[in-house]
Every structure is written in structure tokens, then in C-alpha cells.
N, C-alpha and C positions, 0 to 999 in steps of 0.2 A: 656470532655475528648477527646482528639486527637487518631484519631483514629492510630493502629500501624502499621507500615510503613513494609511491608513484600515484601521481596528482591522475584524479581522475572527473569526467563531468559528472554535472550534479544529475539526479534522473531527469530534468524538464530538460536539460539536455540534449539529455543521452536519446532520449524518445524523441526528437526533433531530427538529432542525426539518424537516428536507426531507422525511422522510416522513412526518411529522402532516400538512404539505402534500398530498401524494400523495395520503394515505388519505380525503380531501376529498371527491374524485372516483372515488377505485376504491375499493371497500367490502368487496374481495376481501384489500384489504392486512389481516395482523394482525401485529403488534410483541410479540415474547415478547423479555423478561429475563433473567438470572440475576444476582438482586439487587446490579445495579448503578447501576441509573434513578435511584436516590435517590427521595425523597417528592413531588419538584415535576416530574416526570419529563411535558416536554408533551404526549407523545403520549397519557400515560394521564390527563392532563388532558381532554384536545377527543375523543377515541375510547374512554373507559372499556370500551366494550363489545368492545373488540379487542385490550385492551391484559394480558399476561399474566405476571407476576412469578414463574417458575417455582422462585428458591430456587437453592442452589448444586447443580444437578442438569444439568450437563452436555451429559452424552451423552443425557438422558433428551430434554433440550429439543430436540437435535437430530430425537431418534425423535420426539416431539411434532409437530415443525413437519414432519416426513416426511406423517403423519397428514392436518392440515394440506392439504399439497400437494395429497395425491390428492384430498382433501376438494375440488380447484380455488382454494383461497385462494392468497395470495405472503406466505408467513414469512418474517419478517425478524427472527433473532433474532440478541442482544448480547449479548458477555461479553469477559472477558481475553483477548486472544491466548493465550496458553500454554495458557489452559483449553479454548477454542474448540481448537487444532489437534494438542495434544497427548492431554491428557483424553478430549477428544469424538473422537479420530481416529478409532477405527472406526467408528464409529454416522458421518462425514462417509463415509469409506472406502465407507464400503455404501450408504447413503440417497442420499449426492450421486454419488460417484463411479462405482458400478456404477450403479443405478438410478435417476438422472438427475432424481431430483425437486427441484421448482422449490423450492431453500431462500436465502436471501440471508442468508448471517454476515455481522456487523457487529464486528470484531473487533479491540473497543478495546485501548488498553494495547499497544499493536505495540511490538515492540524492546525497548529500556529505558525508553519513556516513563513506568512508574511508580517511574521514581525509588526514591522512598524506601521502595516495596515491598517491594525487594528481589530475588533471585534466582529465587523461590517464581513471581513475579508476571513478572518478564524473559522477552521470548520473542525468541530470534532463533534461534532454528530453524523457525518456520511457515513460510515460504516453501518451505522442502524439501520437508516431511511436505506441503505440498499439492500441490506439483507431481506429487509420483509418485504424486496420485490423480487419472486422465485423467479429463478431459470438467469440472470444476470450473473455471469460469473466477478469477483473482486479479486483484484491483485494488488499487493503492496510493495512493492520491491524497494531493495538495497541495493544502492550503490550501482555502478555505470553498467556491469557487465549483466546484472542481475536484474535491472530497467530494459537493456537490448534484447533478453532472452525473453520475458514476457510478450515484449512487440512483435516480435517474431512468433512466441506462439498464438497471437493474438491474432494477428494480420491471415495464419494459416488456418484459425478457427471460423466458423460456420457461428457461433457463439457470440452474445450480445457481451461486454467488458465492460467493466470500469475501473480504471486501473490510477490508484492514489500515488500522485508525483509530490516531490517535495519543492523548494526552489532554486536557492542558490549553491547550497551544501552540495561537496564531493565527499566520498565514502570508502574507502578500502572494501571491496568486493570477500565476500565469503566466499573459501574455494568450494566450489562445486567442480562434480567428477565430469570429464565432457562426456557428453553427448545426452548427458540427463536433465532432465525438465524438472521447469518452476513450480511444478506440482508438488515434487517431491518434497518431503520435511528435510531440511539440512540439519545435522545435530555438529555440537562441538563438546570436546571433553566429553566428561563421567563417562561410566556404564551407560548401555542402553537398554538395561534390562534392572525393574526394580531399586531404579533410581529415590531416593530419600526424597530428591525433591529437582523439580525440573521446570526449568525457566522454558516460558515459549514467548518468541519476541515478532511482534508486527509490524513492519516499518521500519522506517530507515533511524529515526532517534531511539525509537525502543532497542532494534538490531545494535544499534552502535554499544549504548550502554551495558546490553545482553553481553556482548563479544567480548567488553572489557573486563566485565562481571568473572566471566568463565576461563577468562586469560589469568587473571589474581589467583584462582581456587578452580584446576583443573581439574576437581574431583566436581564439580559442580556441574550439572547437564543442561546444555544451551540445546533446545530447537528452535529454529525459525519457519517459520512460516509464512509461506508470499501469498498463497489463493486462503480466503477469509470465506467465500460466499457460502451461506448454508450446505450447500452439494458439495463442497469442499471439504468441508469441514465434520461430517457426516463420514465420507472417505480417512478422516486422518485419526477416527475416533478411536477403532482397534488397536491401532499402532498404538495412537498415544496409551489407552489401558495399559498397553505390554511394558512399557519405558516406567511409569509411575502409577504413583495414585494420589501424589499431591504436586498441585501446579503452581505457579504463578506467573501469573502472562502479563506481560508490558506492553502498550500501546500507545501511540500518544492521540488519543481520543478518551471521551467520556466511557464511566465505567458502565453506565447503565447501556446497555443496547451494544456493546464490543464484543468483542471476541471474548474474551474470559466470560463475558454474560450467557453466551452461545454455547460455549462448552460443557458449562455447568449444567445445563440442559442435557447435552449428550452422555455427560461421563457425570451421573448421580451417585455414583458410589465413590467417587474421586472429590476429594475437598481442592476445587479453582480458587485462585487469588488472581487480585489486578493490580497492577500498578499502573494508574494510567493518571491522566489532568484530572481530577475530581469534579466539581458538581459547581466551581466555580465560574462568572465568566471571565474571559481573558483579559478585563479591561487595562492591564498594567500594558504599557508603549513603550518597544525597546527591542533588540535583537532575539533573534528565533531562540535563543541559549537565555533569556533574560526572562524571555515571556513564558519559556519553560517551568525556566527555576521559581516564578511568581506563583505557579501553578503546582509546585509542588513535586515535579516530573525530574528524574534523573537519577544518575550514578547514585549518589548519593541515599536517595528514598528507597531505591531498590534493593542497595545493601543491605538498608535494614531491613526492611520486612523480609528477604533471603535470608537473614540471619536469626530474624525471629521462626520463621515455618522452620531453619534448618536447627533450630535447639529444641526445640518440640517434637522433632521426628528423627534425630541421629546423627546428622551431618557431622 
């Protein structure tokens, strides 16, 4: 019997509702914008008095919600990727990275989810620019249930966030066991022990394709992975050693400065692969599934190169 297919929000959603929820109970939370809430925007519905439309000002909001901080509130402010890690990079560089204040970016529009934005609006370079700013933890979450659990761990950390949304896409949720955190590596299929070869998936396009990849060829080992930041990934080094010694990690960001970049670093005696947007920019216009496929990113690419690493090592 197949199981039934239950419509879920997309994560820039899911993180809109899940922290009106929060802010329920902790009155410390306040939600600043850079006009992208739109007019029915629910947080600034149920918490008028917390709720902040800063206007396209950046780096200002960042310094804002620094303010904020020390104030003892938990900021959680939202904007494009590009604009959150690119734009705002210094004011994150200094507020989050040197001096440690409690800010939580919500930084919708990850990758090429705005589609028909354009290249202006495409970010696949944030995951660099924030890695090489220490002490910033990065989250990437899947799917609606897996967007609310970050927020919540987010909202309860002392810890500066930056947490990559996607836009309009819903996602079928990876089971996670309850009461276990976003930290943990979620595996699916294969052995977890001396795996021939093992997909690690970041993000919601990478996760989906990963999930579909490992549904075909149950003998094939899916991890996903939601926290990316250096101190993350440092912690998931051992583990991973024990699982494999050959990777290939999905992303939809560039390959230079990604996660598989990162790893490679940690795990030198392990041969890393990526599959990620390559080296091009995104200038094709058309749907998040279009600017993808222009790019070279999907089901598809990932087959084969899984199929090339898995005839080369046993699979």
C-alpha cells in the first residue's frame, strides 16, 4: 500500500509559523524583515508589538537585531540568501562571528529557489562566506517538520544561526526518531558500517533527490545532513570515517567553498565527491526545477556519477 502523500509547508513557511508559535511562550522572541513578510505575514499578525519590517536595509538589520541581543531578546531576522550572507556579510562577520550575539538568520530564497528572480536574487555561495565566519552555527533543513525543529532548536540556543530556507517547495519530511535533534546525521538504507559508497545530502533539492536516489537502490547509503558550520561538521567527522571512505555529497550550491569542500579537508584519507551547480552563473529564467536542470543539478547527474564511484569501488 503506498503510503499517502500529505501536503506539507514549504520551510519559509514552516519558520513563519513555527516561530508565531514560540513567541507564544517566550516574549523575548522578536521577528524583524527586510520586506519580504508580505501584508498577511502571521507573525506580525498574533505579535504586532515584536514584529519589525525593516525595508531593504540589510546589513542595518543585522546591526539591529545585534542591539536587540544584548538588549537579552532572540532576533530572528529574514531576508534573501544573497542579501543575508553576501550584502550583510560584514555586519554577520562582526555581530555574529567575532562577537557572538544571539542573532538567528532565516535566509530564505537559498540557491536558485527564486527561480524567475534571477541571478540578482540566486545565492550559491552562502554556505562559504559563512563557514569562514567561526562560531555561526549553519542549518539546512528539509521539509516542514525538519524547518520547525531547527527553529526550536534555534530559538532555545544562546548561539548565533544561519539557517538556509528554500521558497515555495513542500517536501515529504525524513522520519526522524522523536525526541532527537537536528544535529544528528539522519541515514537511510544500506549498512552503516563500510558502506562502498555513501551519499551525504544538504538541503532540501539535494535531500529530495538523495531520498529518491536511495528509495531505487536500498543497498545505497543516504545521510543527510542539516548543521553544515565548520564545528558541525568537525563533530560528524568520526562517524562519517566509520560509515565509509568514499562520498559523494549533494548540495545545491557551488562546489568550491561547500560542504564536500569541507569534508575533504577533514576526512584526507577518504576520496569526497560533489554534486552540486557547478562553476556556472545561473543566468537561464524559469522555474526553480528549470534553473536547476540548466545548471546541471539533479536526479539525473547524481545517478551517474553514484554509478560511476559505485563501479569503481563494488557496488
Amino acid at each position: 500500500m503506498e503510503k499517502e502523500l500529505v501536503m506539507s509547508l514549504s520551510s519559509r513557511e514552516a519558520y513563519k509559523a513555527e516561530l508565531t508559535e514560540l513567541a507564544r511562550t517566550n516574549d523575548k522572541i522578536v521577528c524583524l524583515e527586510a520586506d519580504l513578510g508580505g501584508k498577511n505575514h502571521v507573525f506580525q499578525g498574533t505579535h504586532p508589538d515584536r514584529f519589525l519590517n525593516i525595508g531593504i536595509a540589510e546589513a542595518a538589520g543585522i546591526d539591529m537585531a545585534a542591539g536587540l541581543a544584548e538588549a537579552g531578546y532572540v532576533p530572528f531576522f529574514s531576508t534573501f540568501a544573497s542579501f543575508a550572507a553576501l550584502r550583510a556579510a560584514e555586519s554577520i562577520k562582526l555581530a555574529m562571528g567575532y562577537m557572538g550575539k544571539n542573532i538567528k538568520i532565516a535566509a530564505a530564497y537559498g540557491g536558485v529557489s527564486g527561480g524567475w528572480f534571477g541571478t540578482t536574487h540566486h545565492c550559491l555561495e552562502d554556505i562559504a562566506v559563512l563557514q569562514s565566519f567561526q562560531h555561526v552555527r549553519i542549518a539546512c533543513p528539509h521539509g516542514e517538520e525538519e524547518t520547525r525543529l531547527v527553529i526550536r532548536e534555534a530559538a532555545a540556543s544562546p548561539e548565533p544561526y544561519y539557517i538556509r530556507l528554500g521558497r515555495n517547495d513542500g517536501f515529504r519530511s525524513l522520519d526522524r526518531p522523536p525526541g532527537s535533534s537536528a544535529r544528528e546525521i539522519l541515514y537511510q538504507g544500506g549498512k552503516r558500517s563500510g558502506a562502498a559508497l555513501c551519499l551525504i545530502s544538504v538541503g532540501e533539492q539535494a535531500a529530495e533527490i538523495c531520498i529518491r536516489l536511495a528509495e531505487e537502490d536500498p543497498n545505497l547509503l543516504h545521510a543527510h545532513l542539516v548543521y553544515v558550520d565548520s564545528q558541525s561538521l568537525k563533530g560528524y567527522a568520526e562517524e562519517l570515517r566509520s560509515v565509509s571512505d568514499t562520498f559523494l555529497v549533494a548540495e545545491e550550491h557551488r562546489g568550491t567553498g561547500g560542504t564536500a569542500s569541507y569534508l575533504s579537508l577533514l576526512l584526507p584519507e577518504c576520496r569526497v565527491y560533489s554534486h552540486d551547480c557547478g562553476e556556472e552563473w545561473p543566468v537561464y529564467g524559469g522555474t526553480h526545477a528549470e534553473v536547476l536542470e540548466h545548471l546541471g543539478f539533479g536526479l539525473t547527474g547524481l545517478k551517474r556519477q553514484a554509478a560511476e564511484l559505485g563501479g569503481r569501488h563494488g557496488i
